[in-house]
N, C-alpha and C positions, 0 to 999 in steps of 0.2 A: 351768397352775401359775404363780404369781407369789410370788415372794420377796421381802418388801417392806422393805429395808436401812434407810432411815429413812422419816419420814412422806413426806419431798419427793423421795426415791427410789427409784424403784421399776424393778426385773428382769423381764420380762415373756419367759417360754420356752414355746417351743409343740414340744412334742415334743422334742425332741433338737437344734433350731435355737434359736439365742442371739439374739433381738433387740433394736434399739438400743431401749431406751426408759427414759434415765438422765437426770441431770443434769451441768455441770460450771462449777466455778469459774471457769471463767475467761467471760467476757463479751466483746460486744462493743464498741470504742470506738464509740461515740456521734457519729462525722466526718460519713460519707456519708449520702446520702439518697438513697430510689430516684424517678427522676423521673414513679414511677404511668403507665409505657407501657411499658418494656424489664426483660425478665430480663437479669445482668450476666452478661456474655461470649456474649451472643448477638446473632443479627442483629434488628432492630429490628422491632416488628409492628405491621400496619396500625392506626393510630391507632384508626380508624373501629369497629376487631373488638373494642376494649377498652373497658370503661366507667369513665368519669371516678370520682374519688374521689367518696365519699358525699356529696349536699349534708345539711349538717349540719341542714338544719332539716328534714328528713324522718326524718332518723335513726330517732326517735320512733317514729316510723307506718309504720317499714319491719323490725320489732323481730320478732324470730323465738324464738315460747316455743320453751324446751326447759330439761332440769332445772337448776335452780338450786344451784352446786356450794355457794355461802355453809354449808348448812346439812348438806353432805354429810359423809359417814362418812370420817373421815380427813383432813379437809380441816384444815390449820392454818389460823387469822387471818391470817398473812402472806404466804398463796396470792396471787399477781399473775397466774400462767396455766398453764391446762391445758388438757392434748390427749390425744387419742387418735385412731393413723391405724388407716385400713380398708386392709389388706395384703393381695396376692395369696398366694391358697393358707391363708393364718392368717386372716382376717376382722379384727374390731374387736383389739384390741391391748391396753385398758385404758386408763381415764385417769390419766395421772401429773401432778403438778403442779409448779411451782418456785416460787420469790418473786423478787421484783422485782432483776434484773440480772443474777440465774441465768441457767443456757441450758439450757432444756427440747429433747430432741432424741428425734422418733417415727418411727416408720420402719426401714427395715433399711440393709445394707450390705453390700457382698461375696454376696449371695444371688442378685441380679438379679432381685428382686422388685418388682413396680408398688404403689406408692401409690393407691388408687385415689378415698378419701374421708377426710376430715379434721373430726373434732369440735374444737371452739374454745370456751373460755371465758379469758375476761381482765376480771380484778377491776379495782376502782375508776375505770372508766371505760367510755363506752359502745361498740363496736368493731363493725368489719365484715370477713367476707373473703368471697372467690370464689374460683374454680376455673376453671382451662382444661381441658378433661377432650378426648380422643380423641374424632376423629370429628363432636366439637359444637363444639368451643371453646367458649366463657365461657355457664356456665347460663344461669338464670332470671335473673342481676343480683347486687347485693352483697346479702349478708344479715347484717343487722345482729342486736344485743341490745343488753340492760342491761349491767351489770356484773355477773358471776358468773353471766349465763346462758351459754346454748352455743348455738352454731349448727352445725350440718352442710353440706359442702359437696363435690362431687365426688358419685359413683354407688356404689352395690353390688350384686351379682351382674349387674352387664351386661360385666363381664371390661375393662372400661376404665381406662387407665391417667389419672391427673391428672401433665400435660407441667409445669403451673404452678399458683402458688397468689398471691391477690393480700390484703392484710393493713392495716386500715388500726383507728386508735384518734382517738378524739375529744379525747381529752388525754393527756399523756407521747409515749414514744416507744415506736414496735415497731420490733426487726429481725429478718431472716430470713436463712436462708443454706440453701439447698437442694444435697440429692444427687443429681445427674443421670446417669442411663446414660450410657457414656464419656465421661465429664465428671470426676465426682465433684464434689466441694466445692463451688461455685462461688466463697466468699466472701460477708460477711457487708453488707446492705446495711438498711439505715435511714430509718425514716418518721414522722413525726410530721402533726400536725392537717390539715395543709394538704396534702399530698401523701399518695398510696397510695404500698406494694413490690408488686411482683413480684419472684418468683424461682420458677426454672426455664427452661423452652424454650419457643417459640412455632412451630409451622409445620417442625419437625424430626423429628418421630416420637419422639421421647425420654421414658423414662419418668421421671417424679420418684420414687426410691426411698426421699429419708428427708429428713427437717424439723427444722433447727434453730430455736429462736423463744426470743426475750428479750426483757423490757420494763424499761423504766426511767420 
């Protein structure tokens, strides 16, 4: 069942469990940036395990179809980016969308539920992300699109949690701020053209439970 309060906000409940998947006014400042190797407040992970930000001239030829939200049912003109996570025990979640400098947030809280995979589209510009997923660490590589395509990133039904998620845009800014088992929050960290974020854990067993994401 989804209750859909306005177009850019949407209540996503699976049974009798409440999960996050809203928007809210307030933003992130636009200060930090992530230095595209470390999630914030963790110990630092082998350079070597990570892959460098996208080189921008492969973007192009590294473009991963998947539906094109521009023309989808409910979508306003001033959609800037939508998600929808893959939850342990609930599955896909729904795509919710916000506009630009909104804070779209997927995932749960207070359940102890794993994140396990993350759909992504971000309008007006062309983007990439990845996944640290249990067991494997960082997939196949980044997987880019267009503008208002979506990519997929992390597993489904192999019961694995995604520890980290990495987020990068070819123009403006993205930030991220992820929920991690005994963690919570992390705080809110920022990337633009030249650098990827991470956020989450590396090499700690920790689940990422829920995704904040804003663009400007």
């Amino acid at each position: 069942m989804r209750v859909a309060k306005s177009p850019l906000t949407r209540l996503a409940i699976a049974g009798a469990i409440t999960i996050a998947l809203t928007v809210s006014a307030v933003s992130p400042a636009v200060a930090g940036t992530g230095d595209g190797r470390t999630a914030p407040g963790t110990a630092a992970a082998d350079p070597a395990t990570l892959p460098a930000s996208p080189d921008r001239a492969k973007v192009a030829t590294d473009r991963v179809s998947g539906p094109n939200l521009r023309s989808g049912p409910g979508i306003a003109a001033t959609v800037d980016v939508c998600a929808n996570a893959h939850v342990e025990n609930i599955g896909w979640m729904g795509m919710a969308c916000v506009g630009a400098v909104d804070t779209l947030i997927v995932g749960t809280t207070g359940l102890g539920l794993r994140m396990e995979a993350l759909q992504l589209s971000v309008g007006g510009t062309e983007f990439c992300a990845e996944a640290y997923v249990q067991n494997i660490g960082t997939l196949e590589g980044w997987k880019c699109a267009a503008s208002f395509d979506t990519v997929t990133v992390g597993t489904t039904a192999q019961g694995l949690r995604m520890e980290a998620i990495g987020l990068w845009v070819l123009t403006g800014t993205i930030c991220a701020n992820a929920h991690v088992e005994n963690i919570g929050w992390q705080g809110w960290v920022c990337s633009s053209r030249d650098t990827n974020v991470w956020v989450g854990t590396f090499g700690q067993g920790l689940r990422l439970e829920a995704l904040k994401i804003a663009v400007a």
